[in-house]
C-alpha positions as a LaTeX table, in Angstrom:
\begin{tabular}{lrrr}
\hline
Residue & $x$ (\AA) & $y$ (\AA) & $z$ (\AA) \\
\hline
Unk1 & 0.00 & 0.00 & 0.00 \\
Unk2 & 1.52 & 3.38 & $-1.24$ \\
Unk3 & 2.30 & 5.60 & 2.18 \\
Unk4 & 2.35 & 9.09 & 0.46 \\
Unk5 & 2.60 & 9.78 & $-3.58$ \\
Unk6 & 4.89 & 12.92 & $-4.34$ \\
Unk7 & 2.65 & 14.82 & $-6.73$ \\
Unk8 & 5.61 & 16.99 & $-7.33$ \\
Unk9 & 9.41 & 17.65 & $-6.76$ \\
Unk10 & 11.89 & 20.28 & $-7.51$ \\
Unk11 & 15.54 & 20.19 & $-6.51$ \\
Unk12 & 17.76 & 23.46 & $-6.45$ \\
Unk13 & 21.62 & 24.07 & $-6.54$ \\
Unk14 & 24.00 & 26.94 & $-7.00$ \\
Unk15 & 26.51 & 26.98 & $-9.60$ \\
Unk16 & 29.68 & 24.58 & $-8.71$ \\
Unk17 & 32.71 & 26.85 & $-7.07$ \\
Unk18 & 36.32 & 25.74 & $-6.51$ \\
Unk19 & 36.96 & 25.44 & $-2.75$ \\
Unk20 & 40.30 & 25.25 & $-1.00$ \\
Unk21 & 39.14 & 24.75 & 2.62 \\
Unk22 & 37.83 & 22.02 & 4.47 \\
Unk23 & 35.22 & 24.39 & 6.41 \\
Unk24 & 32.24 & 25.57 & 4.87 \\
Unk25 & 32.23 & 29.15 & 3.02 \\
Unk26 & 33.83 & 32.47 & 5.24 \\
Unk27 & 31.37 & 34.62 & 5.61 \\
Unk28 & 32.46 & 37.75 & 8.01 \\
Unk29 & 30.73 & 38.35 & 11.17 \\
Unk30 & 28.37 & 34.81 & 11.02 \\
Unk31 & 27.71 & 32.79 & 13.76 \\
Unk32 & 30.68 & 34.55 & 16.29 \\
Unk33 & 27.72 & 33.46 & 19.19 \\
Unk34 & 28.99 & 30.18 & 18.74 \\
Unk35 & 32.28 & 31.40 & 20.16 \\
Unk36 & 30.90 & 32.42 & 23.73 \\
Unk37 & 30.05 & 30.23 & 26.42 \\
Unk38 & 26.91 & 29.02 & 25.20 \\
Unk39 & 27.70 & 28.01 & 21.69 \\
Unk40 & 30.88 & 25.82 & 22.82 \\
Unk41 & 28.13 & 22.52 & 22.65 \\
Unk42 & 26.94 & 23.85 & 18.94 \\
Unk43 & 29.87 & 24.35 & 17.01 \\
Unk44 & 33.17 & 21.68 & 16.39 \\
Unk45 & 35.54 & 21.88 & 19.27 \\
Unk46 & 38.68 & 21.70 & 17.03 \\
Unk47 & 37.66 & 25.01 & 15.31 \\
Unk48 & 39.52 & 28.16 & 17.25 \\
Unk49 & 37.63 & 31.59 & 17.38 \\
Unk50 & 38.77 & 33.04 & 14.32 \\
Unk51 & 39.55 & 30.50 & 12.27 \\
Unk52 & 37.57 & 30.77 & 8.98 \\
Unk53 & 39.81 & 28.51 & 6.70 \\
Unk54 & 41.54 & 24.94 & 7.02 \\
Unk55 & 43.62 & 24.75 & 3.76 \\
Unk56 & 42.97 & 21.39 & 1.60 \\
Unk57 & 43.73 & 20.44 & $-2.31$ \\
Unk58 & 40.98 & 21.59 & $-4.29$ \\
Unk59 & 37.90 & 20.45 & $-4.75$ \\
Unk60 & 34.55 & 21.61 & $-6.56$ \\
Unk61 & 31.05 & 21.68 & $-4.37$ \\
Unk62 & 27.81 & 23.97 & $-5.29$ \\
Unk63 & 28.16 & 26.96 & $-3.60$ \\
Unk64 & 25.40 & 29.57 & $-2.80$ \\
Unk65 & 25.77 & 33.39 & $-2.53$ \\
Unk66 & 26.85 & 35.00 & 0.50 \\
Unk67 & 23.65 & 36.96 & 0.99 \\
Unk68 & 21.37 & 33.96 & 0.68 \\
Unk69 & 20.36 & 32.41 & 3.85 \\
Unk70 & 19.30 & 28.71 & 3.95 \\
Unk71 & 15.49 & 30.16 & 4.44 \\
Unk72 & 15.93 & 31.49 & 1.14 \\
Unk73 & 17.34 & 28.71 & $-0.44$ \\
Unk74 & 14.25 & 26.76 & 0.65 \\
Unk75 & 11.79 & 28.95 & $-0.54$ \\
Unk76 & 13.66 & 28.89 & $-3.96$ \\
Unk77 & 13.15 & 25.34 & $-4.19$ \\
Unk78 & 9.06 & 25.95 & $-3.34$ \\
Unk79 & 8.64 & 28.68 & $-5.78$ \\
Unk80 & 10.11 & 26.16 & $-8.81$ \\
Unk81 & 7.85 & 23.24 & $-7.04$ \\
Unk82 & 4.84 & 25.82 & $-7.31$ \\
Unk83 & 5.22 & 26.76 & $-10.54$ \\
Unk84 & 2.56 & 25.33 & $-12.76$ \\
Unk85 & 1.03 & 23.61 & $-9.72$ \\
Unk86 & $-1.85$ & 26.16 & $-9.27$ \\
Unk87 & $-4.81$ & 23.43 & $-8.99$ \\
Unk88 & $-2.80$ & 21.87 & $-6.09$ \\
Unk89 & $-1.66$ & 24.84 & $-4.09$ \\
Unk90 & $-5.00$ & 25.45 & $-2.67$ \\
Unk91 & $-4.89$ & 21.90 & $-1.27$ \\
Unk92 & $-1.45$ & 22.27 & 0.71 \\
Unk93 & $-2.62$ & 22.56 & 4.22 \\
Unk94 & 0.92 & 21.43 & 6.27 \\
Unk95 & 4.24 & 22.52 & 5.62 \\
Unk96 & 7.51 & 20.78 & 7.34 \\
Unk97 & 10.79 & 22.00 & 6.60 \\
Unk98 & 14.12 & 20.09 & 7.56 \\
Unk99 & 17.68 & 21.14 & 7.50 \\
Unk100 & 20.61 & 20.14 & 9.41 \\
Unk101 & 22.87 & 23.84 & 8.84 \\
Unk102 & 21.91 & 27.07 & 11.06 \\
Unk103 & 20.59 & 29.92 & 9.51 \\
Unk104 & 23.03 & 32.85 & 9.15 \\
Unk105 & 19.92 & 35.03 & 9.93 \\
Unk106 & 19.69 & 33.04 & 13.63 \\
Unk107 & 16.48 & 34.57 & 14.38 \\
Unk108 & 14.31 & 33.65 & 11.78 \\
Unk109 & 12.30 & 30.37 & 10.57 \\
Unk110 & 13.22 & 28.90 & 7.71 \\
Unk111 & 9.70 & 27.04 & 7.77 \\
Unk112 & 7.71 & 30.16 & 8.67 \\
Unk113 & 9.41 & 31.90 & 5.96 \\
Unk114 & 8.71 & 29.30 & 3.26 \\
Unk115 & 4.98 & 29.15 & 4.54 \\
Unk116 & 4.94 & 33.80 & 4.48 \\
Unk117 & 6.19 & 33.45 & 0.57 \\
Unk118 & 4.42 & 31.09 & $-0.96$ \\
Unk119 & 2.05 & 29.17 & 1.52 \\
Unk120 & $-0.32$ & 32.15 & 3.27 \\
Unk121 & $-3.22$ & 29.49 & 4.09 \\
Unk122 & $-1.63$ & 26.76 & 5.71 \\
Unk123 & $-2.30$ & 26.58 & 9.23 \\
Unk124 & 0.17 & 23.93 & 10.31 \\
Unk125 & 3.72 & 24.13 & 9.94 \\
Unk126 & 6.69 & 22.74 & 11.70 \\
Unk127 & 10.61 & 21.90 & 11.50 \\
Unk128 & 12.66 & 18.89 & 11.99 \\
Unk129 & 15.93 & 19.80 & 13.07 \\
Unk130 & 18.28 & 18.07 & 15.65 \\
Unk131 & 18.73 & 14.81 & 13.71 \\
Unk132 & 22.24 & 15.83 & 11.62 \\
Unk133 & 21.28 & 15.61 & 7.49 \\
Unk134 & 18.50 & 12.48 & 8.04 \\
Unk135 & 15.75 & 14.67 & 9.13 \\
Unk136 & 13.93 & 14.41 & 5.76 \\
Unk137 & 12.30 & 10.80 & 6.51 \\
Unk138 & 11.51 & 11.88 & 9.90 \\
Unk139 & 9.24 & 14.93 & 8.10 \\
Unk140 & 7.90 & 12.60 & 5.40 \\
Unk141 & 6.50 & 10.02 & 8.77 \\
Unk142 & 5.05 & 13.19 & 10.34 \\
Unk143 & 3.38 & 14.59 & 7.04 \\
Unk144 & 1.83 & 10.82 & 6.77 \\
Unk145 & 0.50 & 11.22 & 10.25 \\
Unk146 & $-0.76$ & 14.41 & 9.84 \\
Unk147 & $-2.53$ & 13.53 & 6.65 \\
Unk148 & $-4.01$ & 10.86 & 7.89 \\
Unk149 & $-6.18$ & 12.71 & 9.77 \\
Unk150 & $-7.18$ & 15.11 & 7.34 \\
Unk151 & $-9.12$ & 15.44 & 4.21 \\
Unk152 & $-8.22$ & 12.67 & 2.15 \\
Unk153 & $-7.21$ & 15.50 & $-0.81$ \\
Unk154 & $-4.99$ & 17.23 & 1.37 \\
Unk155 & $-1.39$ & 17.85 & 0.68 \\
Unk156 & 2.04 & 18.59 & 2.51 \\
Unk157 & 4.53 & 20.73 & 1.03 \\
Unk158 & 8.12 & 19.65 & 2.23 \\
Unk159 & 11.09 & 21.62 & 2.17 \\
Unk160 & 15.07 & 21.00 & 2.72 \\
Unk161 & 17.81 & 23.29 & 2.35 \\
Unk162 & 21.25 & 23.58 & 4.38 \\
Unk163 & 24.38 & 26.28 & 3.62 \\
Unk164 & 27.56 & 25.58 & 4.73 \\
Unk165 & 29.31 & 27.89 & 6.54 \\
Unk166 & 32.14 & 28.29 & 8.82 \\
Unk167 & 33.56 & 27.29 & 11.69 \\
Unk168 & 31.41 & 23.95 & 10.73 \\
Unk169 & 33.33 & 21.58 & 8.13 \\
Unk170 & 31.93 & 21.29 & 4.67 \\
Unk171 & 34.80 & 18.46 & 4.02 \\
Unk172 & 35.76 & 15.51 & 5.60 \\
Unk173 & 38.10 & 13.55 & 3.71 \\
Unk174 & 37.30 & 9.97 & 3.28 \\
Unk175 & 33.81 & 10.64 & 4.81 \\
Unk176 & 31.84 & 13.31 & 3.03 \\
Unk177 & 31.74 & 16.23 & 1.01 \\
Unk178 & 28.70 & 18.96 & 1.50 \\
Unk179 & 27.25 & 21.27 & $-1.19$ \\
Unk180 & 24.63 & 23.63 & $-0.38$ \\
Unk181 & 21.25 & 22.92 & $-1.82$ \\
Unk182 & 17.87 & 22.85 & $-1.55$ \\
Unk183 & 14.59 & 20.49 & $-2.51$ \\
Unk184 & 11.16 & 20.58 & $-2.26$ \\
Unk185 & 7.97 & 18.25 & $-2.86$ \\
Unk186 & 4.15 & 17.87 & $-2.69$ \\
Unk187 & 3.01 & 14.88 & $-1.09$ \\
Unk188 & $-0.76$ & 13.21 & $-0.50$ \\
Unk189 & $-1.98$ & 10.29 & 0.50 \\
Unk190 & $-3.58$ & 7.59 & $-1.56$ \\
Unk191 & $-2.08$ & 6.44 & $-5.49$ \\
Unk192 & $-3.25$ & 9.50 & $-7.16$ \\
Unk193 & $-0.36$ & 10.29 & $-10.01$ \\
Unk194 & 2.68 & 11.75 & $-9.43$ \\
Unk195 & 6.14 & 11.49 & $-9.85$ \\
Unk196 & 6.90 & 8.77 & $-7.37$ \\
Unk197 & 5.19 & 6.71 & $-4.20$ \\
Unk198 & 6.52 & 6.42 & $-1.43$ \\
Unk199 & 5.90 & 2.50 & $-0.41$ \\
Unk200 & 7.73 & 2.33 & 3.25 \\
Unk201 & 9.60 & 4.11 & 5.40 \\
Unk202 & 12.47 & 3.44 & 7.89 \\
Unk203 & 13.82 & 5.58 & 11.06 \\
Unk204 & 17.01 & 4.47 & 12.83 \\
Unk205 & 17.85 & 6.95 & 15.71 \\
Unk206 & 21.05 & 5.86 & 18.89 \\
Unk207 & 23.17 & 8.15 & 20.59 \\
Unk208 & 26.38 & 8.92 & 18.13 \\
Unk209 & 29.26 & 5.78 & 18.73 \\
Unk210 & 31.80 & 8.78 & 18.37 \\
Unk211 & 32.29 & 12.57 & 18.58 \\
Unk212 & 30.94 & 13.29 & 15.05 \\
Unk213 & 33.27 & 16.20 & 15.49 \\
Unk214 & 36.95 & 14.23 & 16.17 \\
Unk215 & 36.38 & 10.68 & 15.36 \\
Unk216 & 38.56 & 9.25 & 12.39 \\
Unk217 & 37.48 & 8.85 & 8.86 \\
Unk218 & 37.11 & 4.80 & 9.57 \\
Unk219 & 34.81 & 5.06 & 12.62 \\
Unk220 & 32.73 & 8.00 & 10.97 \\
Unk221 & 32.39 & 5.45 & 7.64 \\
Unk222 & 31.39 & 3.08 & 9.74 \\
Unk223 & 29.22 & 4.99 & 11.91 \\
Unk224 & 27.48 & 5.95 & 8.76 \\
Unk225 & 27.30 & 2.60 & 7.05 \\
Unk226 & 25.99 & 0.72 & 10.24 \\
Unk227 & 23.02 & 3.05 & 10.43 \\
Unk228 & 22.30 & 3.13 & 6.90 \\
Unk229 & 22.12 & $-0.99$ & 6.83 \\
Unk230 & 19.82 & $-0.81$ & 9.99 \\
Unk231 & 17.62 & 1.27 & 8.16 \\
Unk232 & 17.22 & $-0.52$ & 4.98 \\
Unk233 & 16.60 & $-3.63$ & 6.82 \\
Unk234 & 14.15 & $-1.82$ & 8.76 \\
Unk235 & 11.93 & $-1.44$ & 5.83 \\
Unk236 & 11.27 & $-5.03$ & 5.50 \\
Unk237 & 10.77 & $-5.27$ & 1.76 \\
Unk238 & 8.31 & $-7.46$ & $-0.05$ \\
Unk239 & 9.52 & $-11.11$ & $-0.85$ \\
Unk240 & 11.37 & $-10.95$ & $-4.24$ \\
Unk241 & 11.53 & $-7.26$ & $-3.98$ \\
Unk242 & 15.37 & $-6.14$ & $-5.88$ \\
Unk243 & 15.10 & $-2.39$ & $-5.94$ \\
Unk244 & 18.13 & $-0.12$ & $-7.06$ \\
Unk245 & 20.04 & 1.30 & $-3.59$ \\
Unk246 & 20.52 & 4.99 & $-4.32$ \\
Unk247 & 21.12 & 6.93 & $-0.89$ \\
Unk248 & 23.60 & 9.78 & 0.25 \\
Unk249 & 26.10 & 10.75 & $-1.79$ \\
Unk250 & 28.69 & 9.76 & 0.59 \\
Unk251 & 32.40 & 8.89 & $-0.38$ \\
Unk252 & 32.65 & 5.75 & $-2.03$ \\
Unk253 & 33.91 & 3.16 & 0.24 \\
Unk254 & 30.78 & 3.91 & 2.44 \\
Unk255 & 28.27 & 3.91 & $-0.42$ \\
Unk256 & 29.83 & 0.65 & $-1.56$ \\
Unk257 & 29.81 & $-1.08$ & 1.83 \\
Unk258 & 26.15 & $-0.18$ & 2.56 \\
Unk259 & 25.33 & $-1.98$ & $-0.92$ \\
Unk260 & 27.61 & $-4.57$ & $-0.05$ \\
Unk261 & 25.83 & $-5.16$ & 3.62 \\
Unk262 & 22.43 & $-4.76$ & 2.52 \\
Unk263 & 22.91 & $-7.12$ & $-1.09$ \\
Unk264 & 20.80 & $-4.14$ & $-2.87$ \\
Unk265 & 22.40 & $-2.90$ & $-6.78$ \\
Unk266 & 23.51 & 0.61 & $-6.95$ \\
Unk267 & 21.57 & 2.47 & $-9.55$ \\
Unk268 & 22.88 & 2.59 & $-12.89$ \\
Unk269 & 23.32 & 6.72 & $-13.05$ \\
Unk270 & 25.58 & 7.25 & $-16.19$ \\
Unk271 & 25.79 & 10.65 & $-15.85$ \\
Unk272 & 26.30 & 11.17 & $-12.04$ \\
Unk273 & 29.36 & 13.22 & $-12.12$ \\
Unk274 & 31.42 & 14.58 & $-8.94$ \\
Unk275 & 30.22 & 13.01 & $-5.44$ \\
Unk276 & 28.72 & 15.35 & $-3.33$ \\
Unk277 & 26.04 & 15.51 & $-0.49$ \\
Unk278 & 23.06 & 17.65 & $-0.34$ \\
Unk279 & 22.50 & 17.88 & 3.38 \\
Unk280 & 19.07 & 17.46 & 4.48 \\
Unk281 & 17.61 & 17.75 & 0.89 \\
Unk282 & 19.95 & 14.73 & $-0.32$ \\
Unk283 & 16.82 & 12.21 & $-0.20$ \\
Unk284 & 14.94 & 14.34 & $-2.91$ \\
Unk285 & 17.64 & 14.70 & $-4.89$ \\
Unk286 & 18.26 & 10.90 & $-4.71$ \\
Unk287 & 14.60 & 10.36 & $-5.94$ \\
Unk288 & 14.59 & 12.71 & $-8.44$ \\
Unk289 & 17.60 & 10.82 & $-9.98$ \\
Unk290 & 15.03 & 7.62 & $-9.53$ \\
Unk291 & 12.81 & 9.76 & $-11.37$ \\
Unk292 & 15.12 & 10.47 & $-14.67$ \\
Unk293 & 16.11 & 6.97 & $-14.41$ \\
Unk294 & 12.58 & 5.92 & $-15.30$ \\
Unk295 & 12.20 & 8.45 & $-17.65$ \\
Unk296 & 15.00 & 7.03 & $-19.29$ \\
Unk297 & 14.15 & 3.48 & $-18.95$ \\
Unk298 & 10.22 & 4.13 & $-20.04$ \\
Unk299 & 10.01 & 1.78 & $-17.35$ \\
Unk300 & 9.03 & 2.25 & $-13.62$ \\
Unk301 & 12.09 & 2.06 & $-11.46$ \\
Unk302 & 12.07 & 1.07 & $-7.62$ \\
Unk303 & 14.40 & 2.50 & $-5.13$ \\
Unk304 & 15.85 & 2.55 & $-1.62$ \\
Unk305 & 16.93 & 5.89 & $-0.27$ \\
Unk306 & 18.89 & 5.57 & 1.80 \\
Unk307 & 20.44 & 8.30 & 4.34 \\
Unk308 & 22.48 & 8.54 & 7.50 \\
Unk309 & 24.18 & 11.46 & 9.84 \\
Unk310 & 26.89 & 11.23 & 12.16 \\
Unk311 & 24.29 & 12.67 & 14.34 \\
Unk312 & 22.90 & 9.13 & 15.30 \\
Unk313 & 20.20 & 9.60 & 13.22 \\
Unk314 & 19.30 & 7.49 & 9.58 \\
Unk315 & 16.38 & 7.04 & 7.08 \\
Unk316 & 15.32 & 5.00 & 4.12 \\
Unk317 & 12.45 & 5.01 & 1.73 \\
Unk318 & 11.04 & 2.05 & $-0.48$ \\
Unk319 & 10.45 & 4.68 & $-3.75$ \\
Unk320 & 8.24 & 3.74 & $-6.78$ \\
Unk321 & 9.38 & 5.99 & $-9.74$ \\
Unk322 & 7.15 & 6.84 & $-12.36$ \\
Unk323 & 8.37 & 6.81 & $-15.99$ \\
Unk324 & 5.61 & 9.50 & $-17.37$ \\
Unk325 & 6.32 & 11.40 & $-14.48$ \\
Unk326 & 7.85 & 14.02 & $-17.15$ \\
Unk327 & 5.18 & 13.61 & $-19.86$ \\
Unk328 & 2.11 & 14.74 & $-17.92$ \\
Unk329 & 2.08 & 12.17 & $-14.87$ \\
Unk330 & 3.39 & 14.40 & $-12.51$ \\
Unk331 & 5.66 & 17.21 & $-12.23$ \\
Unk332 & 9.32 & 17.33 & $-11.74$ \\
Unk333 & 11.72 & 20.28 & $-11.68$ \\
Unk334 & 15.77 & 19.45 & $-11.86$ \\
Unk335 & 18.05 & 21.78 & $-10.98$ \\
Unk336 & 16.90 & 25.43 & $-11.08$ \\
Unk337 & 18.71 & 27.90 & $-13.00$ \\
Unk338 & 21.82 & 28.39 & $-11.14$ \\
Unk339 & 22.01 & 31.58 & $-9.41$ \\
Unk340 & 20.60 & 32.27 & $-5.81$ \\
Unk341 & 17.01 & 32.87 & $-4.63$ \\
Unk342 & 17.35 & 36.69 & $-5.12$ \\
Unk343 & 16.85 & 38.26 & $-1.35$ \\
Unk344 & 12.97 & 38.51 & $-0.40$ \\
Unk345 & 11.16 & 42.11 & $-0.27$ \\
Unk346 & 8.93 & 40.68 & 1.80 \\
Unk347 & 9.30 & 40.86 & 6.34 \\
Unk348 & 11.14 & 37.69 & 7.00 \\
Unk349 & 9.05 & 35.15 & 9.51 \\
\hline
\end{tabular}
């Protein structure tokens, strides 16, 4: 039985940018709180007041302007997943935002601001926050609740976005590389169409093993890949069931190991290019490469999303992708054009 369909999805990045650092981008005068007594819990011990740079070779992550604060970035992603979508808006009465980053702008809502731009009815709105980059399964569960309850045409609109920034490490070598990004999607219950269904869904939350600041690039792997493989198997798949693994964009020995420990295929993606991980809005951007799969296959492809956090915290969706999901079954938006959500004119929430 389908959980929630995704009636539509839109993913968002900035243009790729040639980084030299291993901490996120140096922006001037953001996030110096976390230097007094009551940010030493929220920010990586190792990282000295001042320090904006730890040299590495270089590498190339998406990047997003300076002046664009992850509550931007995620109502960027909404206004593409909008677009065209006028005879569902009226029908979005939840919104639940995720991310893992903290906004640059500390005081505002990244979920209040998404709901101020583009969602002035809704009535409910919440974020999930707290659980490292996994937090996305953890909204899609509470929109499933919520909707259960409600009128059986209602909709949620989800949102993700996360912006790296120093002192906190975009980089880990071995581990993990972060780009800033954003997604977005519609979901209802029932098997109306759409671009995909969601058919299960997995949580996996324990205390850390290790200080997801210090520990070494083999404990944080396998940190990662243990929770991963718990929550695939928590799914409990349907006898004969073989669907393509595509999860967090991770570095490759962990990717590999959690195919090798849960016996699932990656997915064939020819054109993948460079490894790197979306934050909180990876698990959209993982179906939406379900999605183009299909599209390319004219056949329906099943998935497992999988997605973990050093955080303690993991995820995974059984994903039905639909193959006419870009010839009138549903809509899906790839990447945006790349440039930033232009600042709002609008009071921030």
């Amino acid at each position: 039985m389908t959980l929630l369909t995704l009636h539509s999805l839109a993913t968002w990045q900035p243009p790729l940018r040639a980084q030299d650092s291993l901490l996120g981008s140096a922006l001037p005068g953001t996030y110096f709180h976390l230097f007094d007594a009551a940010g030493a819990a929220s920010r990586p011990p190792t990282v000295r007041r001042g320090l904006s740079t730890l040299a590495c070779p270089p590498y190339e992550v998406p990047v997003a302007d300076p002046a664009g604060n992850v509550a931007q970035l995620a109502c960027g992603a909404v206004d593409a997943l909008l677009t065209g979508q006028a005879a569902l808006k009226p029908r979005i009465g939840l919104a639940l935002h995720a991310q893992c980053t903290l906004n640059q702008q500390i005081l505002g809502s990244s979920c209040l601001r998404v709901v101020h731009e583009h969602l002035p009815q809704v009535a409910r709105s919440f974020s999930v926050g707290q659980l490292g980059t996994a937090g996305l399964p953890v909204a899609l569960r509470l929109a499933a609740l919520q909707l259960a309850d409600g009128a059986p045409a209602g909709l949620a609109c989800l949102s993700a976005s996360d912006k790296w920034i120093a002192p906190f490490f975009r980089r880990t070598p071995g581990v993990v590389t972060f780009g800033d990004a954003a997604a977005a999607c519609l979901v209802g219950r029932g098997d109306g169409p759409g671009v995909a269904r969601i058919e299960g869904l997995a949580c996996v939350f324990e205390p850390p093993a290790a200080d997801p600041w210090t520990a070494t690039p083999e404990t944080a792997r396998e940190q990662l890949v243990r929770l991963a493989t718990q929550a695939v198997q928590g799914l409990a798949l349907p006898p004969g069931a073989a669907p393509w693994l595509a999860g967090d964009r991770c570095d490759a020995a962990v990717c590999r190991a959690v195919a090798q420990r849960t016996g699932l295929a990656p997915l064939d993606e020819p054109d993948a290019g460079p490894a790197w991980h979306a934050g909180s809005a990876e698990p959209l951007f993982a179906i939406a490469r379900g999605v183009a799969a299909a599209a390319r296959s004219g056949r329906p492809v099943e998935l497992v999303v999988w997605t973990a956090s050093s955080a303690g915290a993991a995820g995974a969706l059984h994903v039905r992708c639909d193959p006419a999901a870009q010839a009138g079954g549903g809509a899906w938006r790839p990447a945006a054009p790349p440039t930033s959500p232009a600042p709002s004119t609008r009071s921030p929430s």
